[in-house]
C-alpha positions as CSV (number, residue, x, y, z in Angstrom):
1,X,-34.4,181.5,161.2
2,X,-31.3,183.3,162.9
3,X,-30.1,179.9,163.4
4,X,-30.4,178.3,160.3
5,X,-28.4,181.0,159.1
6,X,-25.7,181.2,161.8
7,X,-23.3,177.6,161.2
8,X,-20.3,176.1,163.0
9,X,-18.3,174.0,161.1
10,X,-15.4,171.9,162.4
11,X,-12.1,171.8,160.9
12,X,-11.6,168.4,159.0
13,X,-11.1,165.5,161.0
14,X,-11.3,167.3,164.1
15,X,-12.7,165.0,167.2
16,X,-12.4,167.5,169.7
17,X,-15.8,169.6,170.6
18,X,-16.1,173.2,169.8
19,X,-15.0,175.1,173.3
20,X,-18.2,176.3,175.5
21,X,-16.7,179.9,174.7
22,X,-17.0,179.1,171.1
23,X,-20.5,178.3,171.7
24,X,-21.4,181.5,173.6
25,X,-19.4,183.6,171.0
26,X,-22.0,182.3,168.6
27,X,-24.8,183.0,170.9
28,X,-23.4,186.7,170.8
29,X,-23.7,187.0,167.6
30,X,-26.9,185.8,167.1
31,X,-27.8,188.3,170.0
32,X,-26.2,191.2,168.0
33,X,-28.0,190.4,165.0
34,X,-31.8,190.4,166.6
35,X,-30.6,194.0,168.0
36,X,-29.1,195.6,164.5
37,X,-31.5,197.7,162.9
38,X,-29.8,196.7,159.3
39,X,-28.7,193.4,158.0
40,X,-25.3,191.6,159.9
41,X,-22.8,189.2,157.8
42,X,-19.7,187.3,160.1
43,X,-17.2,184.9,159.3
44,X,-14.7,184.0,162.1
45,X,-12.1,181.2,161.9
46,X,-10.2,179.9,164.6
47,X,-6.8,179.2,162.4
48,X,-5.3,177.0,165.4
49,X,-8.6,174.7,165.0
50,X,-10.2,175.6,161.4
51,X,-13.5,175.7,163.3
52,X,-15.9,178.4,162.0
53,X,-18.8,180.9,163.1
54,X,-20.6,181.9,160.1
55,X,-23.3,184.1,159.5
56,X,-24.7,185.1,156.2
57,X,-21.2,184.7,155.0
58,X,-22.5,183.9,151.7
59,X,-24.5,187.1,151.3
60,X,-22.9,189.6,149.1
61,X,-22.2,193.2,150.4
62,X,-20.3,196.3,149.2
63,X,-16.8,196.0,150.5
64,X,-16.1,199.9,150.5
65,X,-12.3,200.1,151.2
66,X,-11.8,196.5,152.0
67,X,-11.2,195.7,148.8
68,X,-8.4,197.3,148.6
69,X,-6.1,194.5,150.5
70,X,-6.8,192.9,146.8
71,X,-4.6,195.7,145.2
72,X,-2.0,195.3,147.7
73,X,-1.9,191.5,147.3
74,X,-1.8,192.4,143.6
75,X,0.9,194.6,143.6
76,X,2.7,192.4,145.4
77,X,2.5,189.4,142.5
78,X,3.5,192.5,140.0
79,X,6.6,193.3,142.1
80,X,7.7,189.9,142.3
81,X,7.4,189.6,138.3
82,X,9.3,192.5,137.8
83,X,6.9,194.3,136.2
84,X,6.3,196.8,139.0
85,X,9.2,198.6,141.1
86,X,8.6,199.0,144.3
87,X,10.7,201.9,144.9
88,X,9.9,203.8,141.5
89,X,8.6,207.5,142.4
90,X,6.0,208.9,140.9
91,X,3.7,212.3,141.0
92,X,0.0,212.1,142.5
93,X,-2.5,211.2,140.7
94,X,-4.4,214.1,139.1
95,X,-7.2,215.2,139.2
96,X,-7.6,213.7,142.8
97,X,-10.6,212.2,144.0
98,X,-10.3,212.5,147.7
99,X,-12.7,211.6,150.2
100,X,-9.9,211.2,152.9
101,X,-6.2,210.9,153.1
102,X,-3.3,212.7,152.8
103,X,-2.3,212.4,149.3
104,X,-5.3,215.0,148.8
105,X,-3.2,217.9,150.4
106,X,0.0,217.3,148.5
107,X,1.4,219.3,145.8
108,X,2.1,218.5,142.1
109,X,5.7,218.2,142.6
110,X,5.4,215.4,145.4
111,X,6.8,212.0,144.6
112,X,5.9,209.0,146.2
113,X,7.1,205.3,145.4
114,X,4.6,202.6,145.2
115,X,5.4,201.1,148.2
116,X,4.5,204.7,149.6
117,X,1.0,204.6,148.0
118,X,0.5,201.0,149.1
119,X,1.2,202.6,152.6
120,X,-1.5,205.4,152.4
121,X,-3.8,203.0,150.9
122,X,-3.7,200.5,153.7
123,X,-3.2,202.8,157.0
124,X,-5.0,205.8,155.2
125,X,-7.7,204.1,153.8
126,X,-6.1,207.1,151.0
127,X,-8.6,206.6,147.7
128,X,-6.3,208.8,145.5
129,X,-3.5,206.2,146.6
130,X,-5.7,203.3,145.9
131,X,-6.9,204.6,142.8
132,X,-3.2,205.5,141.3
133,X,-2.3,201.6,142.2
134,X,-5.5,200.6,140.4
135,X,-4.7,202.5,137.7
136,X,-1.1,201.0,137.3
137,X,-1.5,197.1,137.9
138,X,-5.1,197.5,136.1
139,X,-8.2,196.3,137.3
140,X,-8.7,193.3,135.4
141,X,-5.2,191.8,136.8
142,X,-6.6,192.4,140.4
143,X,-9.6,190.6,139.5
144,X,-8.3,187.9,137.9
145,X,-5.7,187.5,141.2
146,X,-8.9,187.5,143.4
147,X,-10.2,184.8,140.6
148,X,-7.0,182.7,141.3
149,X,-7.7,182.3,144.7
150,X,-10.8,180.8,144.5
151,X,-13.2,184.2,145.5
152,X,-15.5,184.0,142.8
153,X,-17.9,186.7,145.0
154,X,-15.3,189.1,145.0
155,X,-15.3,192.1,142.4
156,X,-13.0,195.4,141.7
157,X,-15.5,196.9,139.3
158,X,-14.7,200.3,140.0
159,X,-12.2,203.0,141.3
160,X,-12.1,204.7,144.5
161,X,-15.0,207.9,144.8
162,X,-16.7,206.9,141.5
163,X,-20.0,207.7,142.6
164,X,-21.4,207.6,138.5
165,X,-20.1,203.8,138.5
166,X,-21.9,203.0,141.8
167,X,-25.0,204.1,140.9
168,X,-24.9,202.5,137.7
169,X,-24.4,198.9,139.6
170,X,-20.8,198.7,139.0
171,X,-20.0,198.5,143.0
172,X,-17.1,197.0,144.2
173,X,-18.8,193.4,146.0
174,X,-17.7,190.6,148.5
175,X,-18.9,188.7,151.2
176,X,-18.0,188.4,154.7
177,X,-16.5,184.7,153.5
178,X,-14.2,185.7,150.8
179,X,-13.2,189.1,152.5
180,X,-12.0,186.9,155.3
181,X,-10.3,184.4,152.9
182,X,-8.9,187.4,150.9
183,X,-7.2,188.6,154.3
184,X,-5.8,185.1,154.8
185,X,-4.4,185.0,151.0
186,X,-2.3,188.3,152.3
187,X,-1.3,186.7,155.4
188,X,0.0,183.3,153.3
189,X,1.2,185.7,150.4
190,X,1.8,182.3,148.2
191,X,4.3,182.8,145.3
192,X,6.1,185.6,147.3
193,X,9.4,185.5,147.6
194,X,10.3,185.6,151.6
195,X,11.3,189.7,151.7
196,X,8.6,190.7,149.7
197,X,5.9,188.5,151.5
198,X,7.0,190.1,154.6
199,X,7.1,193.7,153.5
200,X,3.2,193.4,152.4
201,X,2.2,191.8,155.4
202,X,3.8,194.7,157.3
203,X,2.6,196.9,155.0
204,X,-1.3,195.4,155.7
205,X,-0.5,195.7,159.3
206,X,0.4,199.2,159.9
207,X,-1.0,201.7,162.2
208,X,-4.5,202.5,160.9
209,X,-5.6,206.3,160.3
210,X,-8.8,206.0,158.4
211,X,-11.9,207.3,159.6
212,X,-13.6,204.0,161.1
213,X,-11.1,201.9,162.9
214,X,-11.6,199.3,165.3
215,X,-9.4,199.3,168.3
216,X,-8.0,196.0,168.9
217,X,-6.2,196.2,172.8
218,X,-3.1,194.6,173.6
219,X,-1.4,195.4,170.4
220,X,-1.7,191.9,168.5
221,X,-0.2,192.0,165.1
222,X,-3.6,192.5,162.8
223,X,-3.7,192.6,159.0
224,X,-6.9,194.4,159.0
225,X,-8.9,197.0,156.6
226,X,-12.1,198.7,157.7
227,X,-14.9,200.1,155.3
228,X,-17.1,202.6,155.3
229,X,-19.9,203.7,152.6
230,X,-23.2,205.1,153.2
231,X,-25.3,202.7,154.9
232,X,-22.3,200.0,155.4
233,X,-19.6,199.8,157.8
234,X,-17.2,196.6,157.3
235,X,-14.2,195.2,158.8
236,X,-11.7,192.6,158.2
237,X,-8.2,191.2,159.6
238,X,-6.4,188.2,160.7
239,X,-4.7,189.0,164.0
240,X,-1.9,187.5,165.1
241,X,-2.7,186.5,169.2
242,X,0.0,184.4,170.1
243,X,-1.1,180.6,170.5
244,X,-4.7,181.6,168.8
245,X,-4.6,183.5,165.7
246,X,-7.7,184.1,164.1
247,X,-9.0,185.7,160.6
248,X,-13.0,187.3,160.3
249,X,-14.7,189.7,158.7
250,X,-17.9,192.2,159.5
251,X,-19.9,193.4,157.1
252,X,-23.1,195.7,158.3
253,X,-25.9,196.8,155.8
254,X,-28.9,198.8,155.0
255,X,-28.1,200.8,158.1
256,X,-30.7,202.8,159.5
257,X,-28.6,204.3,161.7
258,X,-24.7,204.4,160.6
259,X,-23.0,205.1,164.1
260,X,-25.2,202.2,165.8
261,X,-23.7,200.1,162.8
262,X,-20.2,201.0,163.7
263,X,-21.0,200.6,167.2
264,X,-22.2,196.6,166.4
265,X,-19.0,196.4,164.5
266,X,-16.6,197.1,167.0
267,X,-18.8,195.6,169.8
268,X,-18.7,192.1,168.1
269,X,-14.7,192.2,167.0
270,X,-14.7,193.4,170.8
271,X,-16.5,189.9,171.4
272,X,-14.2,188.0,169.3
273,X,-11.3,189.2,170.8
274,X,-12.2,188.5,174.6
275,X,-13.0,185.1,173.2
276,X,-9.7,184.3,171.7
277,X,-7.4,184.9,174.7
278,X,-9.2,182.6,176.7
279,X,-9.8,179.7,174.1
280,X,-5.7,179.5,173.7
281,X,-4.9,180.1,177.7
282,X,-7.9,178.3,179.8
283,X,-8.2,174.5,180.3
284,X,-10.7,172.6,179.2
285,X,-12.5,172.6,182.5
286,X,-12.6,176.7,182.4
287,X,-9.4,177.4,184.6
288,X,-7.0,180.1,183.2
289,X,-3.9,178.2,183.0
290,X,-1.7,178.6,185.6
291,X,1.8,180.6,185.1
């Protein structure tokens, strides 16, 4: 059953066979799967090949705070228009809703720009930040960004915290497919002009302070977001390895037990990322290239 549900697709046209480690990766995850106590979603894509790994992709989950790479992508657009300035100060947001984040412990008189916000947002994980940017772009032009890239799974149906609109069924949804595709829309940031595409992809790849974070090693460039909700843990990036950049996402559910969900999560990014080294610097015969 594991493996009808786990697929590797070749790029388009490819004639070259998926890499033994691409195989094994797969195995891995398979492997991970049969161990979780909870449900497991993956999408991987090797963007030097196009080739995918992809497990429940399909499924929709909660996304938690990995939705919010959709604001920045929106706020972004805005900017570009002209209908949003960057470097406009404003106060908090109040009330505040916290959960996390420094915006929580600042005074009424603080002022922040957007960019700043967009900041605590994406290194913070900051839900008063996230919600402030919600509330200026609105949440229907976020959806209707998400729309125009083709994520049809993908939903902002409700601010940062709002417990009443959760339990009503208005949770914020994805899958591990479009989360993945979502982080490659803010890698690509078509329609940007050059600056501002830049300044949101540095502004996705920050340092991360949020409380579940996923330690990549050797300090690629990542555009990444983690998640974290009762019961879900989720991650998503594309990071930049020279030669071998890759975009995934990880999305864990009906936990029984949250840490060994967090633990699954980093183990199988920690997977991915011994994979991806070796796929761009070993030959075909499975000897490290030599220097």
């Amino acid at each position: 059953m594991i493996a009808a549900l786990l697929s590797v697709a070749l790029a388009q046209g490819s004639a070259m066979p998926p890499s033994p480690l691409w195989e094994k990766l797969r195995d891995r995850l398979q492997e991970a799967d049969k161990r979780l106590d909870g449900v497991l979603a993956v999408s991987v894509e090797d963007l030097a090949t196009g080739r995918t790994i992809e497990m429940r992709a399909g499924d929709p989950f909660a996304t938690a705070s990995c939705v919010k790479p959709a604001v920045l992508l929106e706020l972004y657009h805005a900017a570009a228009a002209g209908s949003v300035d960057l470097q406009q100060a404003v106060p908090p947001p109040s009330p505040r809703v916290g959960g996390g984040g420094p915006l929580e412990l600042l005074g009424p008189a603080a002022r922040l720009t957007w960019r700043d916000l967009a900041v605590l947002m994406m290194s913070y994980s900051d839900n008063d930040a996230a919600n402030a940017l919600i509330d200026r772009l609105g949440m229907e032009a976020v959806n209707a960004r998400v729309q125009r890239l083709g994520l049809s799974s993908t939903h902002l149906r409700r601010r940062m915290m709002d417990a009443a609109a959760a339990r009503d069924g208005r949770e914020n949804v994805s899958t591990a497919a479009e989360l993945r595709g979502l982080m490659k829309a803010v890698r690509a940031a078509d329609g940007l002009p050059p600056a501002l595409a830049e300044d949101m992809r540095a502004v996705a790849s920050g340092p991360k302070r949020s409380e579940f974070e996923v330690a990549l090693g050797g300090d690629p460039r990542a555009l990444a977001k983690t998640g974290i909700l009762e019961g879900l843990r989720c991650w998503t990036a594309v990071v930049e390895l020279p030669h071998r950049p890759f975009a995934a996402a990880v999305m864990v559910g009906h936990l029984r037990d949250e840490s060994e969900g967090e633990a699954a999560v980093r183990a199988i990014v920690g997977d991915i990322l011994a994979t991806f080294p070796r796929l761009a610097q070993d030959s075909e015969y499975g000897r490290a290239r030599m220097r």
